[in-house]
PDB file of N, CA, C and O in Angstrom:
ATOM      1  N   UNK A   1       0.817  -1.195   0.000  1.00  0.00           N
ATOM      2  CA  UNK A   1       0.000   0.000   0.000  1.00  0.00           C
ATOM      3  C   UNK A   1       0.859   1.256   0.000  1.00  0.00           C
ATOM      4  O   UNK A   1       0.445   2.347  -0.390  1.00  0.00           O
ATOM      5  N   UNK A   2       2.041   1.035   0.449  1.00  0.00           N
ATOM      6  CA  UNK A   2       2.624   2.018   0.710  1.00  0.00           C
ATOM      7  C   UNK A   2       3.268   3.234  -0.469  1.00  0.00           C
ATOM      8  O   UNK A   2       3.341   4.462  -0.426  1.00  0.00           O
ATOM      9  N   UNK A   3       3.776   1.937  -1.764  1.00  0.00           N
ATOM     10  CA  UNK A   3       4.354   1.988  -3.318  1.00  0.00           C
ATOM     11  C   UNK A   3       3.123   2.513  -3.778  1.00  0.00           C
ATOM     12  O   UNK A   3       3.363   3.114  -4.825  1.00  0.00           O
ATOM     13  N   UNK A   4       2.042   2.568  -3.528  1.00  0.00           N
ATOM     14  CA  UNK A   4       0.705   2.910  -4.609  1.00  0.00           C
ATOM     15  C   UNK A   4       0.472   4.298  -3.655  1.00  0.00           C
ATOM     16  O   UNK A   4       0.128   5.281  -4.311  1.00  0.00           O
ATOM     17  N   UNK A   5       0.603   4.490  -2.301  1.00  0.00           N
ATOM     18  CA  UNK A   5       0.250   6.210  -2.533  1.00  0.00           C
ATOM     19  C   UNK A   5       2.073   6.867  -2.778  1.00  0.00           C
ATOM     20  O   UNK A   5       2.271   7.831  -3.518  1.00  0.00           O
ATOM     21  N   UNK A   6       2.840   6.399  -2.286  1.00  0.00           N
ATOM     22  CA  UNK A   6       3.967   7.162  -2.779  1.00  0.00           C
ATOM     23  C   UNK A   6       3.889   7.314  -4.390  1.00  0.00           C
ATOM     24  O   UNK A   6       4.233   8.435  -4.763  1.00  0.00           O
ATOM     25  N   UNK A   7       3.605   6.647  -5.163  1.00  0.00           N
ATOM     26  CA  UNK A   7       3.476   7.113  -6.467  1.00  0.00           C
ATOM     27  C   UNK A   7       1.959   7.974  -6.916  1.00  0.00           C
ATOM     28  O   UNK A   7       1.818   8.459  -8.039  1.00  0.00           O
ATOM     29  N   UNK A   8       1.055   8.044  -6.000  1.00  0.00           N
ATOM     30  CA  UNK A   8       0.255   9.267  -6.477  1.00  0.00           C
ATOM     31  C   UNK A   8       0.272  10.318  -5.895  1.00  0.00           C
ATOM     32  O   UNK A   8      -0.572  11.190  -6.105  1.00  0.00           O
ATOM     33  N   UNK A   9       1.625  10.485  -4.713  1.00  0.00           N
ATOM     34  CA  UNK A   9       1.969  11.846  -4.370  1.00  0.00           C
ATOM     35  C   UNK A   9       3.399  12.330  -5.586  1.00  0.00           C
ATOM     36  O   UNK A   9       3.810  13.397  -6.044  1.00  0.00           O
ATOM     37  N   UNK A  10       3.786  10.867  -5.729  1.00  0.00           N
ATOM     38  CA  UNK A  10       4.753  11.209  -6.899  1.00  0.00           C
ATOM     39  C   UNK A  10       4.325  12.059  -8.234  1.00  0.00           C
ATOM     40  O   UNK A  10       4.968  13.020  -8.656  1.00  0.00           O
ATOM     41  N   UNK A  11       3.079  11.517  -8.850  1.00  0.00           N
ATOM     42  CA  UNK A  11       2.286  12.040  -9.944  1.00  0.00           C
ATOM     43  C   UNK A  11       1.643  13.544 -10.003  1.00  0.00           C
ATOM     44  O   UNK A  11       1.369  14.428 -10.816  1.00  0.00           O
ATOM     45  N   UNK A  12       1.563  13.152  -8.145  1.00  0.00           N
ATOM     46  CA  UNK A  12       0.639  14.533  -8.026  1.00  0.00           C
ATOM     47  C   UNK A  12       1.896  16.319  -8.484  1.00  0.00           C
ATOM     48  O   UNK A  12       1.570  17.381  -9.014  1.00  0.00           O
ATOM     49  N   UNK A  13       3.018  15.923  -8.046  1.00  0.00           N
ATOM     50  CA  UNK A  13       4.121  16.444  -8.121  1.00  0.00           C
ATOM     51  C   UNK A  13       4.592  16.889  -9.054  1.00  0.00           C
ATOM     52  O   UNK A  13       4.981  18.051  -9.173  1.00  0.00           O
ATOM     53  N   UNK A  14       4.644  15.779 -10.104  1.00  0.00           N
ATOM     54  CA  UNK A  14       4.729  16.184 -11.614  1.00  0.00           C
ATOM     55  C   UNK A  14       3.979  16.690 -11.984  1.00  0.00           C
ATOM     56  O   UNK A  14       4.548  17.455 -12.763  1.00  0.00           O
ATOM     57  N   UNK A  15       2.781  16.927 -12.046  1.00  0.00           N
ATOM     58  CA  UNK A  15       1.283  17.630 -12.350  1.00  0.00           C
ATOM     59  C   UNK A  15       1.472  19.250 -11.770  1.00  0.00           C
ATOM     60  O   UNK A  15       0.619  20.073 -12.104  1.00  0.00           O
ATOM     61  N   UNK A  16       2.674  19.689 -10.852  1.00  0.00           N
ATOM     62  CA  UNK A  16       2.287  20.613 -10.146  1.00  0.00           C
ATOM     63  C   UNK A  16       3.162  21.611 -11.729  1.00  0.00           C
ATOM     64  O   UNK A  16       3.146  22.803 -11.422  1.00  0.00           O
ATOM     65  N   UNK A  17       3.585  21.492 -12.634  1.00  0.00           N
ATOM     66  CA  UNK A  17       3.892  22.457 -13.891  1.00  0.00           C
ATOM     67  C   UNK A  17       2.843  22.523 -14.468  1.00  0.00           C
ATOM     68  O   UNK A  17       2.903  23.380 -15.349  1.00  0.00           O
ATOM     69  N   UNK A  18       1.910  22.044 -14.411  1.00  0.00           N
ATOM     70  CA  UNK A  18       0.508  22.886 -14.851  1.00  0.00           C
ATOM     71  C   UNK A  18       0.060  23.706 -14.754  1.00  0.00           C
ATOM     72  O   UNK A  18      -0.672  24.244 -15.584  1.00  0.00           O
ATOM     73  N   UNK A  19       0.519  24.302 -13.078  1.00  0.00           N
ATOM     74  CA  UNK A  19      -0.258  25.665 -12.512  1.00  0.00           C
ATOM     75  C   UNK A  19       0.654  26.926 -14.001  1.00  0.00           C
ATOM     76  O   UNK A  19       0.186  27.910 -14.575  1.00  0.00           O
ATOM     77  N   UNK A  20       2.077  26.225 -14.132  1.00  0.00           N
ATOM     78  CA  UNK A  20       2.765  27.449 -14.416  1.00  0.00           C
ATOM     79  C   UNK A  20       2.219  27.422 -16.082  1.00  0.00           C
ATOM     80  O   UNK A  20       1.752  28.471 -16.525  1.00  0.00           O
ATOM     81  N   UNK A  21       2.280  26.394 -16.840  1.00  0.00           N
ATOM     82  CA  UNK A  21       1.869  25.974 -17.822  1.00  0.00           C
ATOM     83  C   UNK A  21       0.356  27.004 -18.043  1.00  0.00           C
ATOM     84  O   UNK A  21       0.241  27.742 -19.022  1.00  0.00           O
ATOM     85  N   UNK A  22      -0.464  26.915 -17.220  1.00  0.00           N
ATOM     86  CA  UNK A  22      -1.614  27.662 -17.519  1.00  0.00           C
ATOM     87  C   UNK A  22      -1.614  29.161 -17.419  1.00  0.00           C
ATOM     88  O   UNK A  22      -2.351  29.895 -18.078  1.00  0.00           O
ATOM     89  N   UNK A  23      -0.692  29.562 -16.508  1.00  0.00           N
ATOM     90  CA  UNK A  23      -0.452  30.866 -16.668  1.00  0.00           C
ATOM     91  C   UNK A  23       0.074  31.896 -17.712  1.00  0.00           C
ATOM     92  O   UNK A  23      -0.167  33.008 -18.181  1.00  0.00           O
ATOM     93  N   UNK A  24       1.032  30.735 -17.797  1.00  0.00           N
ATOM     94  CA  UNK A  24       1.968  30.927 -19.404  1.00  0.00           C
ATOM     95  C   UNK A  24       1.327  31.534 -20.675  1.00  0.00           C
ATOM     96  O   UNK A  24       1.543  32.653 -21.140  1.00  0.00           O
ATOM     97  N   UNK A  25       0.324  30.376 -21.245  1.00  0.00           N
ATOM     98  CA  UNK A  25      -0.710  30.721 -22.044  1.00  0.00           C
ATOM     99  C   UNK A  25      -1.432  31.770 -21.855  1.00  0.00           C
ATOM    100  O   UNK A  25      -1.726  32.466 -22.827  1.00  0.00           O
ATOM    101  N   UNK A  26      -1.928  32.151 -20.391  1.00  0.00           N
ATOM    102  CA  UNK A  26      -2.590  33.330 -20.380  1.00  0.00           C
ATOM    103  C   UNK A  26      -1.669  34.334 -20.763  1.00  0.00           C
ATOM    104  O   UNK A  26      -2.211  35.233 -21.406  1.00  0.00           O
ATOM    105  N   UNK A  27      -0.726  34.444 -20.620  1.00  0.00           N
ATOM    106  CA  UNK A  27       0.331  35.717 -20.570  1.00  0.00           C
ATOM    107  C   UNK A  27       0.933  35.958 -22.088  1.00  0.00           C
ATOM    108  O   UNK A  27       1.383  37.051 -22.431  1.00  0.00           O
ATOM    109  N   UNK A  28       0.904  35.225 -22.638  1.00  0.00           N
ATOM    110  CA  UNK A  28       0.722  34.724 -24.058  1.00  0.00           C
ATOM    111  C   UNK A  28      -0.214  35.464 -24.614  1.00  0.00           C
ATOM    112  O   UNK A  28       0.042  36.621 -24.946  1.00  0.00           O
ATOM    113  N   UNK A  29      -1.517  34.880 -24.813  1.00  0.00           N
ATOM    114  CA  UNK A  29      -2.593  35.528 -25.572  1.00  0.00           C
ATOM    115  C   UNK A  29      -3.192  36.636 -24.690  1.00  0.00           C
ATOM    116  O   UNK A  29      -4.268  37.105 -25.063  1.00  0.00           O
ATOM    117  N   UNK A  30      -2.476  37.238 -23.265  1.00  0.00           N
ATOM    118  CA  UNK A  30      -3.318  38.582 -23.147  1.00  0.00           C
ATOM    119  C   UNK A  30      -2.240  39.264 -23.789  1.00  0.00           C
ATOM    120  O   UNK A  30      -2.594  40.298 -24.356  1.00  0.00           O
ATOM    121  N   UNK A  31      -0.546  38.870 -23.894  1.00  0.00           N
ATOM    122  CA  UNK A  31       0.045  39.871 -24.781  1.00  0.00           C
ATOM    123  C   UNK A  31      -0.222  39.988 -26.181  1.00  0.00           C
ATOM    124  O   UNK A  31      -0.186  41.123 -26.656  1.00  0.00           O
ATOM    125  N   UNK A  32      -0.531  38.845 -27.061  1.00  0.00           N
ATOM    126  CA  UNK A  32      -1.275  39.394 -28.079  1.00  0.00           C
ATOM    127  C   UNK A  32      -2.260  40.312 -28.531  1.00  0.00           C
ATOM    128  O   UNK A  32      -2.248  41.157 -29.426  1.00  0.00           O
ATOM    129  N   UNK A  33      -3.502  39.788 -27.334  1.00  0.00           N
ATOM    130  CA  UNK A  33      -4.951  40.674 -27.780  1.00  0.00           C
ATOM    131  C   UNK A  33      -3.908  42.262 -27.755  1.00  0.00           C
ATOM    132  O   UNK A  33      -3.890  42.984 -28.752  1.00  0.00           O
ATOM    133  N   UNK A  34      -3.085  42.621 -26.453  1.00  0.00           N
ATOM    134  CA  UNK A  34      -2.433  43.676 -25.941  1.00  0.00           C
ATOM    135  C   UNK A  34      -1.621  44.240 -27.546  1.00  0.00           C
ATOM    136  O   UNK A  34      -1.836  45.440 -27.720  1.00  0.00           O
ATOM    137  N   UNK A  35      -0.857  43.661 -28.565  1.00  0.00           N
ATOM    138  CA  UNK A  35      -0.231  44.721 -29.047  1.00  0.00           C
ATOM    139  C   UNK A  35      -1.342  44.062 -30.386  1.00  0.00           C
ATOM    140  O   UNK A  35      -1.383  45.108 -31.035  1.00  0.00           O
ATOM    141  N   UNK A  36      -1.824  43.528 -30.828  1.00  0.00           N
ATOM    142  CA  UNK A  36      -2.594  43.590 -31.467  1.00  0.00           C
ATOM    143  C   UNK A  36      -3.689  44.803 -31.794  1.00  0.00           C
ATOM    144  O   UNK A  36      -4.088  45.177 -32.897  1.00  0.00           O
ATOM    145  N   UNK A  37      -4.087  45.353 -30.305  1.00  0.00           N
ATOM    146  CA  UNK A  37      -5.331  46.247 -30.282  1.00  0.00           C
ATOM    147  C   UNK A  37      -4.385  47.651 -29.893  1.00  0.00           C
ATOM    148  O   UNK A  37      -4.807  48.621 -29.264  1.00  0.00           O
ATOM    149  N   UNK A  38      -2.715  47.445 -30.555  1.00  0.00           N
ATOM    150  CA  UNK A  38      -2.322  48.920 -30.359  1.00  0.00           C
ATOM    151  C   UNK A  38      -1.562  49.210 -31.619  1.00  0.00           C
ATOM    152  O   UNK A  38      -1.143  50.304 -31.997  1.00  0.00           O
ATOM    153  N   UNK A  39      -1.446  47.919 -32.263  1.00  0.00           N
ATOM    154  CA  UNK A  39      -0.882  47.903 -33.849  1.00  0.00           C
ATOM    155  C   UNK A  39      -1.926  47.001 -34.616  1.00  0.00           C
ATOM    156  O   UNK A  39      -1.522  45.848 -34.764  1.00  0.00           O
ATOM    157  N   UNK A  40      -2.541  47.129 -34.873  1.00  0.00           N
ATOM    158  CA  UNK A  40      -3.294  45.944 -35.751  1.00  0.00           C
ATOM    159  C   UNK A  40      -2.760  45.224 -37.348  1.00  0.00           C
ATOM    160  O   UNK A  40      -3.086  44.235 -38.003  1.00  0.00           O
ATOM    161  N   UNK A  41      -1.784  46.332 -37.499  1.00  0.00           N
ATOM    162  CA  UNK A  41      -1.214  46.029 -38.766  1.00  0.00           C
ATOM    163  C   UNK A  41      -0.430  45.351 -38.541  1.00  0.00           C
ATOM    164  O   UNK A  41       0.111  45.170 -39.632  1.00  0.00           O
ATOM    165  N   UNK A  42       0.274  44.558 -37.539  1.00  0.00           N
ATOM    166  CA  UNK A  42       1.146  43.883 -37.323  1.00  0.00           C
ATOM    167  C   UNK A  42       0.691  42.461 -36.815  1.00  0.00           C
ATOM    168  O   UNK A  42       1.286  41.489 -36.351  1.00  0.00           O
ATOM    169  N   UNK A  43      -0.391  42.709 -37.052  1.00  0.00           N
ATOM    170  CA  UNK A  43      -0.868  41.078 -36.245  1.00  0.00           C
ATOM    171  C   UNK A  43      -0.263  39.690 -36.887  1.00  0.00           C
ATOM    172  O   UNK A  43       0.270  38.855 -36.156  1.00  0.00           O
ATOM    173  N   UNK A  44      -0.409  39.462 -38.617  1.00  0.00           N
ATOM    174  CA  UNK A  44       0.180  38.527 -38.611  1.00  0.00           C
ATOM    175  C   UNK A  44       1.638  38.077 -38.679  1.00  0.00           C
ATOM    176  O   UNK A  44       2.044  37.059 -39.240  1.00  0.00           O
ATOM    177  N   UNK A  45       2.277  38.876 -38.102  1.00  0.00           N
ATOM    178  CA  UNK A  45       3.855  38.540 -37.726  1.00  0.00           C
ATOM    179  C   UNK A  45       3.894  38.134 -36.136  1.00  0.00           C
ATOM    180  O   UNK A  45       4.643  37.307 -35.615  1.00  0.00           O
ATOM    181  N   UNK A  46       2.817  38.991 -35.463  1.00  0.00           N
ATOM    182  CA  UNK A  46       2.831  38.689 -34.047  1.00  0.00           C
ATOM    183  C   UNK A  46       2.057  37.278 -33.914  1.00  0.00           C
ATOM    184  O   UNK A  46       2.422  36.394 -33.139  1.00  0.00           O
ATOM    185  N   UNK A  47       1.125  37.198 -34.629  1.00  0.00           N
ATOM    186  CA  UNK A  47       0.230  35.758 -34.492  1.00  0.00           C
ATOM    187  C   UNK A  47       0.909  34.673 -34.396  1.00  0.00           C
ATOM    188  O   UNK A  47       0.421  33.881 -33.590  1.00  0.00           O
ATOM    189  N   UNK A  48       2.216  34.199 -35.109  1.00  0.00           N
ATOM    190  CA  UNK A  48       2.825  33.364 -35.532  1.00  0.00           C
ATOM    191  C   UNK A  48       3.274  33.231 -34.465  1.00  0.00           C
ATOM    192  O   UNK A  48       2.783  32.317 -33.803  1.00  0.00           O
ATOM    193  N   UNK A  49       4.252  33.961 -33.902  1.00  0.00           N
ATOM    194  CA  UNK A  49       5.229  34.222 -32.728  1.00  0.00           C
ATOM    195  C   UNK A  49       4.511  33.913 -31.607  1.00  0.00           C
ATOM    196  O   UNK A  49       5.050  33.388 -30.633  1.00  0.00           O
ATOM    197  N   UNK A  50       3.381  34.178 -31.644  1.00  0.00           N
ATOM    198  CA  UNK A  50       2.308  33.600 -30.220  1.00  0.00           C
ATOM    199  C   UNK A  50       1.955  32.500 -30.079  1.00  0.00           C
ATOM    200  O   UNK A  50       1.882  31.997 -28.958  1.00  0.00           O
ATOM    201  N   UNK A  51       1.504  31.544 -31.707  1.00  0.00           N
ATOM    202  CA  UNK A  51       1.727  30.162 -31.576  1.00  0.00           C
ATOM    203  C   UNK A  51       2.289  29.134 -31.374  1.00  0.00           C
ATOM    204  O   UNK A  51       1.932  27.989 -31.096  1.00  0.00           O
ATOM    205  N   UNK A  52       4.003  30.060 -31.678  1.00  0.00           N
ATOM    206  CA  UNK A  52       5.293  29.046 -31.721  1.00  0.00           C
ATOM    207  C   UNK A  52       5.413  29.621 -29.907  1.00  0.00           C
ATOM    208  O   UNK A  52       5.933  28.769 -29.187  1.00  0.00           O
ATOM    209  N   UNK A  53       5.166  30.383 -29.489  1.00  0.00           N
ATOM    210  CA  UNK A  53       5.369  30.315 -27.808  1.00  0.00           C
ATOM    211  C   UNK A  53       4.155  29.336 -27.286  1.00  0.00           C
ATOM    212  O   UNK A  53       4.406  28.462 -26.456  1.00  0.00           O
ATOM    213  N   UNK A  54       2.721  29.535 -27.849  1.00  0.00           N
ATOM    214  CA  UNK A  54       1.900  28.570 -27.572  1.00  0.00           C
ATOM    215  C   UNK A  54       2.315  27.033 -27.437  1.00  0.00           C
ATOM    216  O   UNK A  54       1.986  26.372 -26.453  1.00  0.00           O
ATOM    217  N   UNK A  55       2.897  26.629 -28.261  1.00  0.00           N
ATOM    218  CA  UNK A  55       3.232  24.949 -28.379  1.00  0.00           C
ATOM    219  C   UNK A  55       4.396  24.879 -28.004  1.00  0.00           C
ATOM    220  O   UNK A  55       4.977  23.834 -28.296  1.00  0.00           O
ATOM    221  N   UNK A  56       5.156  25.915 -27.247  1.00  0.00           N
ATOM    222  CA  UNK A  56       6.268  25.579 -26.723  1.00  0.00           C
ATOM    223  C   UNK A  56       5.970  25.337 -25.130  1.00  0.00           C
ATOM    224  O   UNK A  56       6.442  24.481 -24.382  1.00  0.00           O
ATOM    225  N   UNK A  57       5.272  26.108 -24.933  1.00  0.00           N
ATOM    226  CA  UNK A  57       4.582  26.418 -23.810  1.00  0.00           C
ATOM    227  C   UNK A  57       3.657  24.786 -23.165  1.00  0.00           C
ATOM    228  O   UNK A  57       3.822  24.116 -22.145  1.00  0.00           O
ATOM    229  N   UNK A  58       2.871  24.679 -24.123  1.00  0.00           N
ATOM    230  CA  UNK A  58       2.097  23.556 -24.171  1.00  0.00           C
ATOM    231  C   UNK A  58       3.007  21.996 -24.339  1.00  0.00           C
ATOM    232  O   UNK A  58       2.584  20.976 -23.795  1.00  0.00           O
ATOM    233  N   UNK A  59       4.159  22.006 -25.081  1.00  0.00           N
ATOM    234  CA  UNK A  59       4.845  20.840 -24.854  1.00  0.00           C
ATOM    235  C   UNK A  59       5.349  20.253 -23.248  1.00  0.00           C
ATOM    236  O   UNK A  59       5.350  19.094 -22.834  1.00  0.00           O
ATOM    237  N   UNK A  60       5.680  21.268 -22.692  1.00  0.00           N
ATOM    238  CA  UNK A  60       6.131  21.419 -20.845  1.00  0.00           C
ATOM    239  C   UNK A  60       4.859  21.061 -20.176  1.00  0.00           C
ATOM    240  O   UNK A  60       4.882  20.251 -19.250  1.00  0.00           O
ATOM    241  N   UNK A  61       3.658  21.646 -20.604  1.00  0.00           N
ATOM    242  CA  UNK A  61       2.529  20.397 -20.081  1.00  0.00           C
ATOM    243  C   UNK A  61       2.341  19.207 -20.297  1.00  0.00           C
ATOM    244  O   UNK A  61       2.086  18.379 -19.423  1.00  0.00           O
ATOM    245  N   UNK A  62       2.498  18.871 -22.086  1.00  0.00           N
ATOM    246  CA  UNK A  62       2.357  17.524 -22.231  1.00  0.00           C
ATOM    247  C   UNK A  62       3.640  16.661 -21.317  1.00  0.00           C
ATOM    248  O   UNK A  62       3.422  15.601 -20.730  1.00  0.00           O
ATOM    249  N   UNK A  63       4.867  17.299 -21.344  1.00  0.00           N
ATOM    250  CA  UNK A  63       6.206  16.438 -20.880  1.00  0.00           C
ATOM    251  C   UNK A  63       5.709  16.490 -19.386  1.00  0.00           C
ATOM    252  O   UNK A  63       6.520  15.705 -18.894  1.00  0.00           O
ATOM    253  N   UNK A  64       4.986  16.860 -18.436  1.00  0.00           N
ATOM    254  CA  UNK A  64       4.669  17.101 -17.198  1.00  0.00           C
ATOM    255  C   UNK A  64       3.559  15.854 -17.269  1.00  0.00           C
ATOM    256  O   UNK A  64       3.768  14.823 -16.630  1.00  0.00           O
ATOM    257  N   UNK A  65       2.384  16.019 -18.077  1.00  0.00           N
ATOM    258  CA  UNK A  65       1.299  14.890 -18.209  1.00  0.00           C
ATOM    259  C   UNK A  65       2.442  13.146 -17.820  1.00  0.00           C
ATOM    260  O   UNK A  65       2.608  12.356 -16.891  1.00  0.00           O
ATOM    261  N   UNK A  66       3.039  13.413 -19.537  1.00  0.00           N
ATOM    262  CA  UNK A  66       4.295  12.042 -19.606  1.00  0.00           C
ATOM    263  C   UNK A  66       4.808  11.632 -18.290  1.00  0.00           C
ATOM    264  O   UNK A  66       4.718  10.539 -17.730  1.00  0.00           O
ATOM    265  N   UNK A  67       5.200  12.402 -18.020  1.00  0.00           N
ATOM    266  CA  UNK A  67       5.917  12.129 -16.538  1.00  0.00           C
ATOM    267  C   UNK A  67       5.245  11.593 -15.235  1.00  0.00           C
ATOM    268  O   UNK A  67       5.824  11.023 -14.311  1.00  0.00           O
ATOM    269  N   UNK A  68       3.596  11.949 -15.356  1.00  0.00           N
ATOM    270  CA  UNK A  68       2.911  11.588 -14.354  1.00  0.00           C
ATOM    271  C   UNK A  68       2.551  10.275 -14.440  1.00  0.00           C
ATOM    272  O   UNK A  68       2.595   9.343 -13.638  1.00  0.00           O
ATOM    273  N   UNK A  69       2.124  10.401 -15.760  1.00  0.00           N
ATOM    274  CA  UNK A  69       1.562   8.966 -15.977  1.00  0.00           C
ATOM    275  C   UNK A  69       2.594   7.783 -15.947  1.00  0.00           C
ATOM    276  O   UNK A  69       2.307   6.738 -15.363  1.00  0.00           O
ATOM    277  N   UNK A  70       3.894   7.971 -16.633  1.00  0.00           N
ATOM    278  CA  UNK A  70       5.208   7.375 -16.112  1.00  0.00           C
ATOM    279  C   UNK A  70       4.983   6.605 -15.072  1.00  0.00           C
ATOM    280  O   UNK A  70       4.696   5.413 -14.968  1.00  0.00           O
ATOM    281  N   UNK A  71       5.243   7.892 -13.928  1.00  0.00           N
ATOM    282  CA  UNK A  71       4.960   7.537 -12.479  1.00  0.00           C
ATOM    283  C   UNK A  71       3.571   6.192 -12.156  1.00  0.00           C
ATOM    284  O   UNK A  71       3.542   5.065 -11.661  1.00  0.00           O
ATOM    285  N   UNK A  72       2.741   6.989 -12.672  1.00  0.00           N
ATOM    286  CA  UNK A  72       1.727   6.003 -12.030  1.00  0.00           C
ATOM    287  C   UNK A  72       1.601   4.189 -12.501  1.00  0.00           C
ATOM    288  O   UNK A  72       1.632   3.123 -11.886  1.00  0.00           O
ATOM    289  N   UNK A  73       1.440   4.647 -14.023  1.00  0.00           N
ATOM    290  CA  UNK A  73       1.563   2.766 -14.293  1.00  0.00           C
ATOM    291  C   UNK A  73       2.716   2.714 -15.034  1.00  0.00           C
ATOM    292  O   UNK A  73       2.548   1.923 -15.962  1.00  0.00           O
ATOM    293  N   UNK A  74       3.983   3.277 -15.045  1.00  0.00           N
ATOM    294  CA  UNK A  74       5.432   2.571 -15.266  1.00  0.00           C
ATOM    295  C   UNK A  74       5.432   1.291 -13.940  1.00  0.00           C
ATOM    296  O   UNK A  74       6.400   0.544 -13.802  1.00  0.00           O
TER     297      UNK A  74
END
């Protein structure tokens, strides 16, 4: 019993880059809407640049997910 909660405090642990992971994204697309609605002519150079931070951003969640689940049924 002991191996089965040490590994879902283990999981729980890895899961804890989510909090930052979600923030990320926010900070992300409020800086877009942000120079978007002060240059608009520049949006699709900035758009791009917000997606490639988007899925960079979002890979550190998925590698955080990987890792939990690792933990649990590795």
């Amino acid at each position: 019993m002991e191996l089965d909660a040490a590994k879902m405090i283990g999981a729980g642990l890895a899961v804890i880059g989510l909090s930052g992971v979600g923030s990320g994204i926010g900070s992300i697309f409020s800086s877009l809407v942000s120079s978007v609605s002060r240059n608009p002519a520049s949006r699709p150079q900035i758009f791009g640049l917000a997606i490639l931070g988007f899925a960079l951003v979002e890979a550190v969640a998925l590698y955080a997910l990987l890792i939990a689940f690792l933990i649990l049924f590795g």
